[in-house]
N, C-alpha and C positions, 0 to 999 in steps of 0.2 A: 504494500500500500504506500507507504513514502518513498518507493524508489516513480511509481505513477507520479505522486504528487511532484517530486522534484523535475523530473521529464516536463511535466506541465506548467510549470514556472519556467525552465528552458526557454519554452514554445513561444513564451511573451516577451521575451529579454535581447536586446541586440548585443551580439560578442564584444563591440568595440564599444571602450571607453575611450571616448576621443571627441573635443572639437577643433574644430580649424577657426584661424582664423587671420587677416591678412590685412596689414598697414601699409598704406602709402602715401607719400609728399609729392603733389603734381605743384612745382613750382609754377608752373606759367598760370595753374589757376591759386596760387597759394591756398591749396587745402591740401588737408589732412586727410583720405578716405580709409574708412574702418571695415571690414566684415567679417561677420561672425557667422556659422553652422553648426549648430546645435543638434543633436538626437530630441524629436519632438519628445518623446518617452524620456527624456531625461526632462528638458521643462517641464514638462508634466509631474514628476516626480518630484521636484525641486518648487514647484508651485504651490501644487495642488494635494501632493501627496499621493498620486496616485498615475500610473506610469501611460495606463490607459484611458484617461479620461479626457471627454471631448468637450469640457466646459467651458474650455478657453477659446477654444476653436480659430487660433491663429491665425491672419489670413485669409481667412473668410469670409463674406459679407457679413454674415452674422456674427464676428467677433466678438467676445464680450465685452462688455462697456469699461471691464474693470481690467481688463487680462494685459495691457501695454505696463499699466500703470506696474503693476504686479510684479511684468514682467523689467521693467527699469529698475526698481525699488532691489530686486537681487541683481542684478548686473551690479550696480551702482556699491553694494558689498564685495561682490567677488569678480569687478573686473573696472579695469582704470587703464587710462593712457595718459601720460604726461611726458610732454615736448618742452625741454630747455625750462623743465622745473617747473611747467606750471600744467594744472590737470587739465584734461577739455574736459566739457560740457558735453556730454555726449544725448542729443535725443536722437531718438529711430526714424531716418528716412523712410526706409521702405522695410515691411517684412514679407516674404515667399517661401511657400510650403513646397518642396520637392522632395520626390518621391510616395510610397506607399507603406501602410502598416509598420513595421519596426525600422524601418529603414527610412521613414519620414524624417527631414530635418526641416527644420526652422532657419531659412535664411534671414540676418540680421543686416543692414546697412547702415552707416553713420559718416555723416560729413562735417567735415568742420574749420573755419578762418584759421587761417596761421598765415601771419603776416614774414614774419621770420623764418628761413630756413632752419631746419633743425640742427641743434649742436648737439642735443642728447633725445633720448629717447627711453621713459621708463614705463614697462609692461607689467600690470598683474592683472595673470588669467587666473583665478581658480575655481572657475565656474564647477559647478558638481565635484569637486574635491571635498566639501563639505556630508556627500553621498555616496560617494566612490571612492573607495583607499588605492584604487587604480587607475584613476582617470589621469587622462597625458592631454594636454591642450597647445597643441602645434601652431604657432604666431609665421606668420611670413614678413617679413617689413620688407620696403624697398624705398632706398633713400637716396638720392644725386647718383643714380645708375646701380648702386649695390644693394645686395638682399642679401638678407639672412633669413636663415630659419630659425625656431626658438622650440624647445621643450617646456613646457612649462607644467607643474606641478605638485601634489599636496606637501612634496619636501624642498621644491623649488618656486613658488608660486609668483616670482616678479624675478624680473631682469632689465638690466639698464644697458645701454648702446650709446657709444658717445661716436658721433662722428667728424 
C-alpha cells in the first residue's frame, strides 16, 4: 500500500528542481531586462500550498484579482537585482504560461531604467529554496558583450559580478 501511495505522489511531481533565469543591459535603450521560468507546480506550492491548484490561474483571463500581488510579495523575499549598489524596482511586464501539466512554467518579465552602465551587479535567486533542499536557480546575465552563467542556491543564494 505505501509503495502505491509513493508511485502516486511521483505521478504529480516534476524531476527538476530548477528555474532559469536571464539579465540583460541593452545600452542603446538603457534598460535592465529581467526573466524569470518558474515550474507553475512550484508557484503553486510556494503560494498556495498546494502544487496543483488552479486558483491562481496565471495568465489567464481569469487570473485572480489577488495572484500578481501574491505573487511579487514572495519574489520581492526570495529574489532581488541590484546594479552599482542600488536594488531595482522590479514590477511584472508581462506573465506567459508554457507548456502542459507538470511541465507548465510560468514565464516572468521585468524591465527596468538604468541610466548608468553597470559597474556591479548583485543577484539573489532563492526562489523555492525555502521548499526544496535541492533547488539550483541558473541566472544568465549579459553585460557590454559578456555573459555569465550563475548557480544559485539554498547554500549559495546571491552572487555579485563587478565589471
Amino acid at each position: 500500500m505505501m509503495l502505491a501511495f509513493s508511485q502516486a505522489n511521483l505521478a504529480f511531481s516534476h524531476p527538476l528542481r530548477l528555474s532559469l533565469g536571464e539579465i540583460e543591459y541593452f545600452p542603446e535603450q538603457r534598460t535592465v531586462s529581467i526573466s524569470l521560468r518558474l515550474f507553475l507546480m512550484d508557484v503553486n506550492e510556494a503560494l498556495v500550498f498546494d502544487p496543483e491548484s488552479d486558483e491562481l490561474r496565471f495568465g489567464q483571463p481569469d487570473e485572480a484579482p489577488h495572484a500578481e500581488r501574491l505573487l511579487k510579495a514572495y519574489l520581492d523575499q526570495f529574489f532581488f537585482v541590484e546594479v552599482n549598489g542600488e536594488r531595482l524596482q522590479l514590477d511584472i511586464k508581462s506573465k506567459t504560461i508554457k507548456g502542459q501539466g507538470i511541465d507548465a512554467a510560468l514565464g516572468l518579465s521585468f524591465e527596468v531604467r538604468q541610466n548608468e552602465p553597470p559597474t556591479s551587479i548583485r543577484i539573489k535567486n532563492a526562489v523555492f529554496t525555502d521548499l526544496f533542499f535541492d533547488q539550483n536557480n541558473i541566472i544568465y546575465v549579459h553585460v557590454n558583450g559578456n555573459s555569465t552563467s550563475l548557480m544559485l542556491n539554498k547554500n549559495t543564494p546571491t552572487h555579485t559580478l563587478v565589471f
